[in-house]
C-alpha positions in Angstrom: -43.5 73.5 27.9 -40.5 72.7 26.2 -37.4 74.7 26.6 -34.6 74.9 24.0 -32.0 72.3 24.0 -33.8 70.3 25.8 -34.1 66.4 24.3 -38.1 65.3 25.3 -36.7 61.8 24.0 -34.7 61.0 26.4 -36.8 61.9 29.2 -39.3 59.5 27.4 -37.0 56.9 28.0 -38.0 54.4 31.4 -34.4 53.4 31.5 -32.6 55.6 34.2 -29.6 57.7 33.2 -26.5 58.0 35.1 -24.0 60.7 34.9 -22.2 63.3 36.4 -22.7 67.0 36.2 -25.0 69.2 37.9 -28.3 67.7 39.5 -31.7 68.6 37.0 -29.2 69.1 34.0 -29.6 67.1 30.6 -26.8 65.1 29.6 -24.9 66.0 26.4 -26.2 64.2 23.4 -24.2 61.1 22.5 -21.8 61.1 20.4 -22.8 58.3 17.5 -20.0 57.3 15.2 -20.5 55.5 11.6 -20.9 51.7 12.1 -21.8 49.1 10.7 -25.7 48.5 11.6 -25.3 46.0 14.7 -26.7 42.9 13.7 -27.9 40.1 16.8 -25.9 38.0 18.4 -27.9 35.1 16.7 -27.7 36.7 13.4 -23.7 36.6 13.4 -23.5 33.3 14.6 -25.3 32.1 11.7 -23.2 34.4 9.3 -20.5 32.4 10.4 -21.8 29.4 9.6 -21.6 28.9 6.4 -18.0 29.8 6.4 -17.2 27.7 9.2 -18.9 24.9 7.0 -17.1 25.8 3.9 -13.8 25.5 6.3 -15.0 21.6 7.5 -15.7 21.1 4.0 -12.3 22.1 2.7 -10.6 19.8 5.6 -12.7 17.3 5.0 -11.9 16.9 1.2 -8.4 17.6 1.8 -8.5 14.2 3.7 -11.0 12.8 1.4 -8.6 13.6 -0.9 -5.5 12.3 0.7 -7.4 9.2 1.6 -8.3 8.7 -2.3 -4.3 9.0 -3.0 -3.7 6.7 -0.4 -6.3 4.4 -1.9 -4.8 4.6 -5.5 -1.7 4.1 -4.5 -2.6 1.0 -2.4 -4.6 -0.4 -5.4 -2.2 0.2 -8.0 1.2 0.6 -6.7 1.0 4.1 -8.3 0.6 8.1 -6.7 -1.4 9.3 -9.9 2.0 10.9 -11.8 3.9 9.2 -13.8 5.9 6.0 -11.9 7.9 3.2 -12.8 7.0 -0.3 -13.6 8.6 -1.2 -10.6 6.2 0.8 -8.5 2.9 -1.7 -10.6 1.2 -3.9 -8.4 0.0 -6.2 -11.0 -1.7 -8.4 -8.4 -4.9 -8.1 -6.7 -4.5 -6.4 -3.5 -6.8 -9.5 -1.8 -3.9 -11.7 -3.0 -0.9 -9.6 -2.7 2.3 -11.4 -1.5 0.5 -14.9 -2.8 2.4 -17.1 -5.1 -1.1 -18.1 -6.0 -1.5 -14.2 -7.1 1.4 -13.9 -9.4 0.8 -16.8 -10.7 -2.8 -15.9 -11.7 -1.7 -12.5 -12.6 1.1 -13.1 -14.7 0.7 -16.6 -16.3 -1.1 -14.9 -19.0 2.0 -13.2 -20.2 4.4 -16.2 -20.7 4.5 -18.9 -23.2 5.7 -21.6 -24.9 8.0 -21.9 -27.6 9.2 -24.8 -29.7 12.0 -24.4 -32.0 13.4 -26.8 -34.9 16.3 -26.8 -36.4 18.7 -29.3 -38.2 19.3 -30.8 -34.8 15.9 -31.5 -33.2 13.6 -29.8 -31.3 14.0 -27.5 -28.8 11.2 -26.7 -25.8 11.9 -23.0 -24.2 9.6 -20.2 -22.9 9.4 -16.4 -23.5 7.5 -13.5 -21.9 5.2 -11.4 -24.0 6.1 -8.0 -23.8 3.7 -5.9 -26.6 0.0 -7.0 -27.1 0.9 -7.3 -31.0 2.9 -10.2 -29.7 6.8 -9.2 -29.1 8.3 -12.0 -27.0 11.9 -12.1 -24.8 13.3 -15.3 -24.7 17.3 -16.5 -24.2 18.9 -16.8 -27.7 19.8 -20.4 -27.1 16.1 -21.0 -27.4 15.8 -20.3 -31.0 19.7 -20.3 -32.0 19.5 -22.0 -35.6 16.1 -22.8 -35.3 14.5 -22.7 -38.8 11.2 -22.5 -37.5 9.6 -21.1 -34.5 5.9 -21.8 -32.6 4.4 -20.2 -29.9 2.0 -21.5 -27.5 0.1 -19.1 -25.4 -1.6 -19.9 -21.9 -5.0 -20.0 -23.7 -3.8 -23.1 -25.7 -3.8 -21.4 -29.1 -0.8 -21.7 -31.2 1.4 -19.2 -33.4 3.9 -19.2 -36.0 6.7 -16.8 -35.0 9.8 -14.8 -36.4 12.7 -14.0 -35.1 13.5 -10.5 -34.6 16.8 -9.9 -33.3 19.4 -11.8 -31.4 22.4 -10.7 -29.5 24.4 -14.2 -28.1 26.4 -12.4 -25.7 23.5 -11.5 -23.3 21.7 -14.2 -24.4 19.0 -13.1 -25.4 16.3 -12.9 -28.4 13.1 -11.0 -29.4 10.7 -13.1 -31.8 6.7 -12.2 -32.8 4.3 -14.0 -33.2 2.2 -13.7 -36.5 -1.2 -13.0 -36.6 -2.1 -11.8 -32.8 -3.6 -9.2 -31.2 -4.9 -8.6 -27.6 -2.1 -10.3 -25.6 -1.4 -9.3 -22.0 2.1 -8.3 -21.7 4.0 -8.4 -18.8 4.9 -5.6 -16.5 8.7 -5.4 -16.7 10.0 -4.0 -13.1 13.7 -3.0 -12.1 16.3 -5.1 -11.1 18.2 -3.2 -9.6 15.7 -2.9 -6.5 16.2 -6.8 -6.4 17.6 -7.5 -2.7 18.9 -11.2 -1.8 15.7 -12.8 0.2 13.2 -11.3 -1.6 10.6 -13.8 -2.8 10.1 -14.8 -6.4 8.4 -16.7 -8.7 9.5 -18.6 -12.0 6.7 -19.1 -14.5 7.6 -21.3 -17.8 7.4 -24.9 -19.8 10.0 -27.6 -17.8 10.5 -30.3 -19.9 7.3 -28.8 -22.1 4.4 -28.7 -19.1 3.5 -26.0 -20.0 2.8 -23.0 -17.4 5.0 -24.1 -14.5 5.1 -22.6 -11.8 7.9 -22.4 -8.8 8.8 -20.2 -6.3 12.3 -19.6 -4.4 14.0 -16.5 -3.0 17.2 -14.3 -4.7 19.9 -16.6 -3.6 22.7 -13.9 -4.7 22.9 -10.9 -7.1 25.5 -10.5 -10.0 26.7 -14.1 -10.7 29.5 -14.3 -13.3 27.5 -16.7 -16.2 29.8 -17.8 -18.5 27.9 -19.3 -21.9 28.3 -20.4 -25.4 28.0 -18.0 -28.3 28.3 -20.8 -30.9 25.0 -21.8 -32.4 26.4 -25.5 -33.2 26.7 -26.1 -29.4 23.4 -25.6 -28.8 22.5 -27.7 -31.7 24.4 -30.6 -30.2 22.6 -29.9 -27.2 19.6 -30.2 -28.1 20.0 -33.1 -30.9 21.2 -35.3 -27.3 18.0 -34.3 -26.4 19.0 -32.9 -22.5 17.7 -29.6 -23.4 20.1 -28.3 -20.7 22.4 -25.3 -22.0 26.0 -25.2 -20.9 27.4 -22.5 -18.9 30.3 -21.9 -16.6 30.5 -20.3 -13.3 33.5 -20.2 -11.0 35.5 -21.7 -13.2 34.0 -24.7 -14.0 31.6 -26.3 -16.4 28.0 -27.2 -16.2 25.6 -29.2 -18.2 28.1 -30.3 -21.0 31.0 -28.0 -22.7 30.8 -24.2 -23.4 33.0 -24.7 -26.6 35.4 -22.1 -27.4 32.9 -19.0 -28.4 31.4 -17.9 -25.2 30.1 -14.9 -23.0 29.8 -13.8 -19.8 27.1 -11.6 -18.2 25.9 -10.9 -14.8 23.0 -13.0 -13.5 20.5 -13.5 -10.9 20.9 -16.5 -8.9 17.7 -18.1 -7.2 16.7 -21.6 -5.6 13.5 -21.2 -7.1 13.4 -24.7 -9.0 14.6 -24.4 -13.1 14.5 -27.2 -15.1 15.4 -27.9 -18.8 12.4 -25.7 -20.4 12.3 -22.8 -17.9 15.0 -21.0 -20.8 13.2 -17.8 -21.5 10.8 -17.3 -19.3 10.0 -15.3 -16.5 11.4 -14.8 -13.2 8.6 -12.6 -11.1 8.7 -10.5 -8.1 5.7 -10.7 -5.7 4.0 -7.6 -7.0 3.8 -9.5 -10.7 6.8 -7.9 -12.1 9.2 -9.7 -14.5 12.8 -8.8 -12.6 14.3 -11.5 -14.4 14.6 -13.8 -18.0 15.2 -17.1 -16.3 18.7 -18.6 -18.3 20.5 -21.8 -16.6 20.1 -23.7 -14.2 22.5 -26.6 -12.7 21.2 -30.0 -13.3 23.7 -32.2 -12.1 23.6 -36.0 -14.2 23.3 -39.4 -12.5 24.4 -42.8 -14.0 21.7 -45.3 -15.0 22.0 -48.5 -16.6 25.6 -46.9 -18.2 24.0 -43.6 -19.7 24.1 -40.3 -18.4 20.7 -38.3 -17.3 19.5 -34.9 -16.0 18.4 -35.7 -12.1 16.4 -32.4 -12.1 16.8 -28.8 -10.0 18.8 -28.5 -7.6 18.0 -25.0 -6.9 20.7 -23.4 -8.8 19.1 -21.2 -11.3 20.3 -18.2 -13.0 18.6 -15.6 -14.5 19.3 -12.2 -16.4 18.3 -8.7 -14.9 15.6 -7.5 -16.6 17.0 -4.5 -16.7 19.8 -5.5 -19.3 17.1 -6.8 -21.3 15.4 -3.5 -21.9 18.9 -1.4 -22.2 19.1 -4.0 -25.4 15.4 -3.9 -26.6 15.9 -1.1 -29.0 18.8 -3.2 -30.5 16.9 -6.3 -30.8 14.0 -4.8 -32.0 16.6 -3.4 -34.9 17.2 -7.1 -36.1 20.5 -7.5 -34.6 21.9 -11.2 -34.9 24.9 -10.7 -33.5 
């Protein structure tokens, strides 16, 4: 017999029930508030799962990810936005720091020029800068020169024009007529240049072509003093030394400066310059021209009565190549001043 208020379900139940209260009295129904249905133990732990996997997935591309960048930037010299040349490692990273590197890297990028003029032929170098062919090289290269040939490190030959000049930098931009696909050189900063960094010079001594030296940054902003007169270099050349005169310190080197001159600051390294190295390239070991390679000391000896280069002597000057592109635009505007 049931009696009212009385909850048959519970005295159904095999589990004991413990509570206070008088002895042979129900206990008061319990009191069930709104939840969530309970879910087991095993259940929630495999809820979580997926989120704690979406969570080591997130960490894990975030170092993926940071390891990529790392990557990139080790390969390239670059972190993805938009960087300097300075920060372009043009060599292979298996031959980073190698001569051997640059010079496979950057040879490519520098040639051989031969300019004639009333007074001979002169041998110089330039460094290609556009793959349509724009070339830097020092003005005293091409100074009066009524025509102009380039030689590229594949062997094949162009006919060139000059540009623009501006004598008191020394400098020129000529183009070569009739190419396409040339490697141009990465041009880096100069002013990170440090005295006892490594470099390499790349250009045609004496007209072997695709020389190659290396030295260190002997000293940073030289005083080069050098002739503005385009006779001078005539003479020059026409007594065949191909050496062009310059002062520094006072006193004269390689012949007379004449009376027109100009003085800019230079580079000085021991990396060995010889008559032929005008124009071309000095390198830093990530394969970034820093310099336009410009004069070099060679001092003469005496044989038989006559007067001859000896060679390098690891005095070498070249101009930042950061004062050739503040002057590009002006070049590349035909200046010929």
């Amino acid at each position: 017999m049931t009696t009212s208020g009385e909850y048959p379900q519970q005295q159904q139940s095999s589990a004991p029930v413990h509570h206070g209260g008088t002895p042979g009295a129900y206990p008061p129904p319990p009191a069930y508030a709104p939840e969530e249905p309970q879910v087991p133990q095993k259940h929630r732990r495999r809820a979580r799962g997926p989120l704690a996997l979406l969570a080591a997935v997130a960490i894990a591309a975030a170092a993926v990810g940071g390891g990529t960048a790392y990557a990139f930037q080790e390969l390239t010299g670059k972190d993805g936005s938009a960087s300097s040349a300075t920060n372009t490692n043009v060599v292979p990273t298996s031959q980073k720091g190698t001569v051997s590197g640059v010079a496979e890297a950057v040879s490519p990028s520098i040639v051989e020029i031969s300019a004639k003029s009333s007074a001979g032929e002169a041998t110089g170098s330039g460094v290609i800068i556009t793959d349509d062919g724009e070339i830097i090289t020092n003005n005293h290269v091409i100074s009066g020169a009524s025509s102009v040939k380039v030689k590229t490190n594949d062997g094949k030959t162009y006919d060139a024009k000059v540009v623009g000049t501006d004598s008191k930098k020394d400098l020129a931009l000529i183009k070569v007529e009739g190419a396409s696909g040339l490697k141009p050189a990465s041009l880096g900063n100069s002013d990170n240049v440090k005295i006892g960094d490594d470099v390499v010079a790349i250009g045609s001594p004496e007209g072997l072509t695709g020389t190659v030296t290396s030295g260190i940054i002997s000293a940073l902003d030289r005083d080069v003093t050098v002739s503005t007169d385009e006779d001078q270099g005539q003479q020059q050349q026409q007594q065949g030394g191909g050496n062009w005169p310059f002062e520094y310190g006072g006193e004269q080197f390689n012949g007379d400066t004449g009376s027109s001159k100009t003085t800019y600051k230079a580079l000085q390294t021991d990396a060995s310059l010889n008559p032929g190295n005008s124009g071309g390239a000095l390198i830093d070991m990530n394969g970034n021209i820093v310099g336009i390679n410009s004069a070099m000391y060679s001092p003469s000896s005496s044989q038989s009565g006559t007067e001859s280069s000896s060679g390098s002597v690891g005095l070498g000057f070249a101009i930042p190549i950061n004062t050739v592109k503040a002057d590009l635009d002006t070049l590349r505007a035909g200046a010929t001043d």
